[in-house]
C-alpha positions, 0 to 999 in steps of 0.5 A, spaced: 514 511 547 514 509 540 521 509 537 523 511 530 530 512 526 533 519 529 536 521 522 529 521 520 527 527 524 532 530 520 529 529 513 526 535 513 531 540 514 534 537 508 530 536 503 532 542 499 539 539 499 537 533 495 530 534 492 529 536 485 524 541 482 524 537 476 523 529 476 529 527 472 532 534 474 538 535 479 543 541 483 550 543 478 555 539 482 559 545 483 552 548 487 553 552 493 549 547 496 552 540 494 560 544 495 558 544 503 554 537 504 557 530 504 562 532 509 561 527 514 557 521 516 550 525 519 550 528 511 548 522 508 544 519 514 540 525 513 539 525 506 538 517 506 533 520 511 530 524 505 530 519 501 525 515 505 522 521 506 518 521 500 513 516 502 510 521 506 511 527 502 504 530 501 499 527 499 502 521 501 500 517 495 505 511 498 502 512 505 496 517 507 492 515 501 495 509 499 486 506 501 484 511 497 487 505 491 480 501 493 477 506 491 479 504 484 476 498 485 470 494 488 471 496 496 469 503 496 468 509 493 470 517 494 465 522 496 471 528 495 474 529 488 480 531 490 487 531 489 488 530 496 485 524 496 488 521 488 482 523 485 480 517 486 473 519 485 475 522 478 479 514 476 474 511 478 468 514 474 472 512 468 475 520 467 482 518 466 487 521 460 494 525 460 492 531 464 488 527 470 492 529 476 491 526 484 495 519 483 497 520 476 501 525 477 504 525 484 506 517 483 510 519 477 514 526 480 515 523 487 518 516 484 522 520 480 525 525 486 526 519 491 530 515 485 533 522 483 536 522 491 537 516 491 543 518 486 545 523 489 547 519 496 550 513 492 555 517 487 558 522 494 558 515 498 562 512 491 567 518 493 566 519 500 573 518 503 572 520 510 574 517 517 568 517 520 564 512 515 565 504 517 566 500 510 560 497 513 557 503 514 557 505 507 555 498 504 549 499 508 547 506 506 549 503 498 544 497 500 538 502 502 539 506 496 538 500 491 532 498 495 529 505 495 530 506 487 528 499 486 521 500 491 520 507 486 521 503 480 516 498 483 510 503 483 512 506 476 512 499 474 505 497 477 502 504 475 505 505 468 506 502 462 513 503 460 517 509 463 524 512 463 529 507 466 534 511 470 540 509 473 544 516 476 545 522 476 542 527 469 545 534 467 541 539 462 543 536 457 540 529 458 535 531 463 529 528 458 529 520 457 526 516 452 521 510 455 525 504 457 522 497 455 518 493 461 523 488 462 529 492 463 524 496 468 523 489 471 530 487 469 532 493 474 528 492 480 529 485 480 538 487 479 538 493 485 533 488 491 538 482 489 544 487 490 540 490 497 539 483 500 546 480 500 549 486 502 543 487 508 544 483 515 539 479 514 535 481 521 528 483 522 524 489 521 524 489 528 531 489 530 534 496 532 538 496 527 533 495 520 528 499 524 525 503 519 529 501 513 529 496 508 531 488 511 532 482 506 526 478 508 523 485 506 526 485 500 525 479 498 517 479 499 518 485 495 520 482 490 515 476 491 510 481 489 513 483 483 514 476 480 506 474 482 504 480 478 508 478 472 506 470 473 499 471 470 498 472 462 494 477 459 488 474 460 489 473 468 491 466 467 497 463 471 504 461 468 506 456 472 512 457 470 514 463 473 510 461 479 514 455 482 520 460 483 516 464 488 514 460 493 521 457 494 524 465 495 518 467 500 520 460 503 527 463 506 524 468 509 524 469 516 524 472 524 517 475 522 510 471 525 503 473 526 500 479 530 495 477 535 489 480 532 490 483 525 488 491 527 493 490 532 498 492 526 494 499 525 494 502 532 500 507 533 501 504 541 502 496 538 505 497 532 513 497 535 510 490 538 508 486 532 511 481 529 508 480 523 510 488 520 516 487 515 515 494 512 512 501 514 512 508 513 515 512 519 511 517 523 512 519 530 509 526 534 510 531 534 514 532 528 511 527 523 505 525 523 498 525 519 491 526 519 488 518 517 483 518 523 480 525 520 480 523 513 478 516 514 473 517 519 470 524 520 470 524 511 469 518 510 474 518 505 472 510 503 466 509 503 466 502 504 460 498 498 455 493 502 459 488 496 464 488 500 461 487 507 458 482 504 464 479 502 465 477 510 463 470 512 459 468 517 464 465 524 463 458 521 466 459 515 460 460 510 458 466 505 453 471 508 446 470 505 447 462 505 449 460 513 444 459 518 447 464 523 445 469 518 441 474 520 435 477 517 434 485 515 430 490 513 433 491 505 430 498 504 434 501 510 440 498 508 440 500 502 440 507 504 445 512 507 441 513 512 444 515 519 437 513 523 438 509 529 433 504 525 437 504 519 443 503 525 440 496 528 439 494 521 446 495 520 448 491 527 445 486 524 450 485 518 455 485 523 453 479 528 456 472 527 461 474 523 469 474 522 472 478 527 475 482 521 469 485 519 468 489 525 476 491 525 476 492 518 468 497 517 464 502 522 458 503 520 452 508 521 456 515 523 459 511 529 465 506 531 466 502 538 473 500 540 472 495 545 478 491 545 483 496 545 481 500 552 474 502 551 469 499 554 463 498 549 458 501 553 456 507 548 459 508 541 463 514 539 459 518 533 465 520 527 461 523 522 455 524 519 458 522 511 458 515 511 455 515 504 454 509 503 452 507 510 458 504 512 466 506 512 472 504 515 475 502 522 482 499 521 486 505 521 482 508 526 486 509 533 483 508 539 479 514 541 473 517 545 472 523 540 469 524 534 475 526 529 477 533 528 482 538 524 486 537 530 486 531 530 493 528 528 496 521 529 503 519 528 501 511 526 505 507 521 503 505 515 503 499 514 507 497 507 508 490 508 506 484 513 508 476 514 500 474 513 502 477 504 508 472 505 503 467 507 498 468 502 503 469 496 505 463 498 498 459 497 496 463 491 503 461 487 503 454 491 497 452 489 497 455 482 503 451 481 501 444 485 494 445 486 492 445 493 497 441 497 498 442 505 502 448 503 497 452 501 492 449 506 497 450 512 499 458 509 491 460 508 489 457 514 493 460 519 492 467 516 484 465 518 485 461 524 489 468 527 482 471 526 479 465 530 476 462 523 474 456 522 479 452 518 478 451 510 474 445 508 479 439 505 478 436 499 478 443 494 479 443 488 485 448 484 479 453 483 475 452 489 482 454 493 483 459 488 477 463 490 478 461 498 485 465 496 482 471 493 477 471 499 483 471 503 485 477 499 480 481 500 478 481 507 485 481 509 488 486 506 482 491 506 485 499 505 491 496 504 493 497 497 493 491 495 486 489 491 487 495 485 493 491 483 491 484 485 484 485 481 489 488 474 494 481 474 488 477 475 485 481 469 477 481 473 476 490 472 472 489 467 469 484 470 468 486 478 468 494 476 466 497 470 458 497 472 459 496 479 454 501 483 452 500 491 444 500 492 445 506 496 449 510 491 445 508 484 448 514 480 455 513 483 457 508 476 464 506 475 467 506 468 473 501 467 477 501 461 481 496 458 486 502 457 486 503 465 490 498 466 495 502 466 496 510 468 498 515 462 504 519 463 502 526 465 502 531 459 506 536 464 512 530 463 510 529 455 510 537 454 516 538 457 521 533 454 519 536 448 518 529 443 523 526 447 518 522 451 512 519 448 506 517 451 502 511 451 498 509 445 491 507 449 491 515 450 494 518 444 
């Protein structure tokens, strides 16, 4: 039976105590509701609890509809123009301003309460003087915090240009704050990781004790991806500089390895077992749960673009298109959104001979197949008929023999980080610092060879293992969230985006700004600060 932290469970019966109607907002000390709490341990491990639980409040936009990021980029699109779904579709088509919701608006709200709680638990910890809380008890729950308000400051700072920097509690009277410079927001992140990873027992994600909490190694690798996106100039160039001080921090971190198979990581049943997860949003049934398969599968909320799946090399080693094991197709019905049993063999034959991932990562044509998950392969299971682009997606799809449905429901993590991102950071900060060494090879390699690909050619040169590393990227961390920001620090929007189209969908055009790498501040938040909060130049 999967297990979960207990107090977890508790999170939502107590989300009134410590949430905040409004984002920088708290209840008076002297509230009815904060006279009778922290009175005992199981108080704050409970509002501890809640200030994790932000990650899965609707809509999810740090967990359930984290893939709908690739929307934003060249992977996929969205056929639904939703909040729901981050208003993926509106981004991406370039209708970005001050009142655009989905993404733009719940980032930036739910960081802010999650931050606001965290404040919360840390000030009653600082005055908690009960018996029945251990010194070790209190440097835990203080750690988690830290870790919290620097992992909500890490999206802000990612999504945002310049954002308020708040460190405790506000009353009415300071309530609305100024924006903060970006160096002090980062000043921060890097100040409350740093004090979180030397409080923490530096064990793995998998020991009882971290199990749904922040561990050191995970800290560290989350600051490892901050410092990799600050490691590149404002024309994507890398500074070498602040590369070399990578690799040696993701260097010491250990007790984590590869997972057998890289979708093993997204199925529900072998998720406790992995020795590559580092960081996940919890879910367990029947009380927390979520409905990815429906989302993803039957709505085909991702509509994966055929650039992606061509992305995909063949199993030895070469591009699709260039390797022998290519096979040929009938191009004027792939480039369709037909759901036709002809256009389905056509589409069969793109995934013959190629990287296992692609079959773990995209579905195609309506249907999906769970051979190796304890299905035989003897008949496809049919998930929709919206696949718009003629492709969708796999990899968080669980293992079924029903076509997805509004009772479906799963109680799958999602996955925030995992050791194969270590591995890759390591060779791209490595190789941007030294070129390709034997680091950079071993780190790459063992990332493809767990997916039974061939080992990268020698004798590359810094640019050729660039872009082997970018590949890595892509079809690695397909739907993870990584891309969007990883495409914005290498400065290639412009480049990979603005114009993409897929052949299926030709008046489906996206529209990348030099103004979209960073978000607006929602005009809600403007308009309620009363001039105190200024928004950003590019949307004035």
């Amino acid at each position: 039976m999967k297990r979960i932290n207990i107090y977890l469970m508790s999170a939502l019966l107590m989300g009134t105590t410590v949430s905040c109607s409004d984002f920088l907002q708290k209840d008076p000390p002297s509230s009815p509701s904060q006279s009778i709490f922290w009175q005992k341990k199981s108080d704050f491990d409970s509002a501890l609890a809640g200030t994790f639980s932000i990650m899965y409040e609707w809509p999810g936009e740090m967990s359930q509809i984290i893939p709908c990021f690739d929307n934003l980029t060249d992977n996929s699109i969205c056929q639904h123009n939703e909040d729901t779904y981050g208003r993926s579709q509106t981004i991406a088509l370039g209708d970005l301003d001050p009142n655009t919701t989905g993404f733009v608006t719940y980032m930036y709200s739910h960081c802010y309460t999650g931050i606001a709680r965290a404040h919360l638990v840390m000030e009653n910890l600082a005055l908690y003087e009960g018996s029945d809380m251990t010194e070790d008890d209190k440097n835990f729950i203080m750690a988690q915090c830290k870790a919290l308000r620097g992992y909500f400051y890490s999206w802000l700072y990612l999504c945002y240009k310049e954002v308020p920097l708040v460190t405790s509690s506000l009353t009415m009277e300071n309530m609305y704050q100024p924006k903060s410079t970006r160096p002090e927001i980062y000043a921060q992140i890097m100040k409350d990781f740093d004090e979180a990873i030397a409080a923490l027992p530096d064990k793995p994600y998998s020991d009882s004790q971290m199990s749904g909490y922040f561990s050191p190694g995970a800290l560290k690798a989350f600051k490892a991806r901050l410092m990799l996106n600050d490691a590149y100039d404002e024309n994507g160039k890398a500074i070498p500089e602040k590369m070399k001080e990578i690799v040696p921090l993701l260097e010491e971190i250990q007790g984590y390895s590869l997972a057998d198979r890289m979708r093993d990581n997204f199925i529900s049943e072998k998720q406790l077992a992995s020795p590559e997860i580092m960081f996940s949003v919890r879910y367990l049934a029947p009380n927390i749960t979520h409905s990815m398969d429906l989302y993803y599968g039957n709505w085909t909320t991702c509509g994966v673009t055929r650039d992606l799946v061509d992305e995909f090399e063949c199993t030895d080693g070469l591009k699709w298109g260039e390797s022998p094991l290519t096979q040929e197709v009938d191009e004027s019905l792939l480039s369709t959104n037909s759901m036709a049993d002809d256009a389905y063999n056509e589409r069969e034959k793109l995934f013959q001979n190629r990287d296992p991932r692609l079959r773990e990562t995209v579905t195609h044509s309506g249907y999906a197949t769970f051979p190796d998950e304890g299905y035989e392969d003897k008949e496809r299971l049919k998930l929709t008929d919206q696949q718009q682009t003629g492709f969708g997606m796999m990899k968080y799809l669980q293992p079924t023999t029903i076509m997805p449905s509004y009772s479906t429901i799963s109680d799958a993590d999602v996955i925030i980080l995992r050791y194969a991102e270590v591995l890759l950071m390591i060779a791209e900060a490595e190789n941007e610092v030294n070129g390709p060494t034997q680091k950079v090879y071993d780190a790459v390699n063992a990332v493809r060879a767990r997916s039974e690909m061939p080992p990268l050619p020698d004798n590359l040169s810094q640019d050729e293992m660039r872009e082997r590393i970018r590949h890595e990227w892509r079809v690695e961390f397909v739907f993870e969230g990584q891309r969007y920001f990883q495409l914005k620090r290498w400065k290639l929007m412009e480049e990979l985006v603005d114009g993409a189209v897929d052949p299926a969908l030709p008046t489906y055009i996206k529209v990348f700004k030099p103004a979209f790498y960073y978000w607006p501040i929602p005009q809600t938040e403007i308009d309620k600060a009363g001039g105190v909060l200024v928004q950003d130049s590019n949307y004035k």
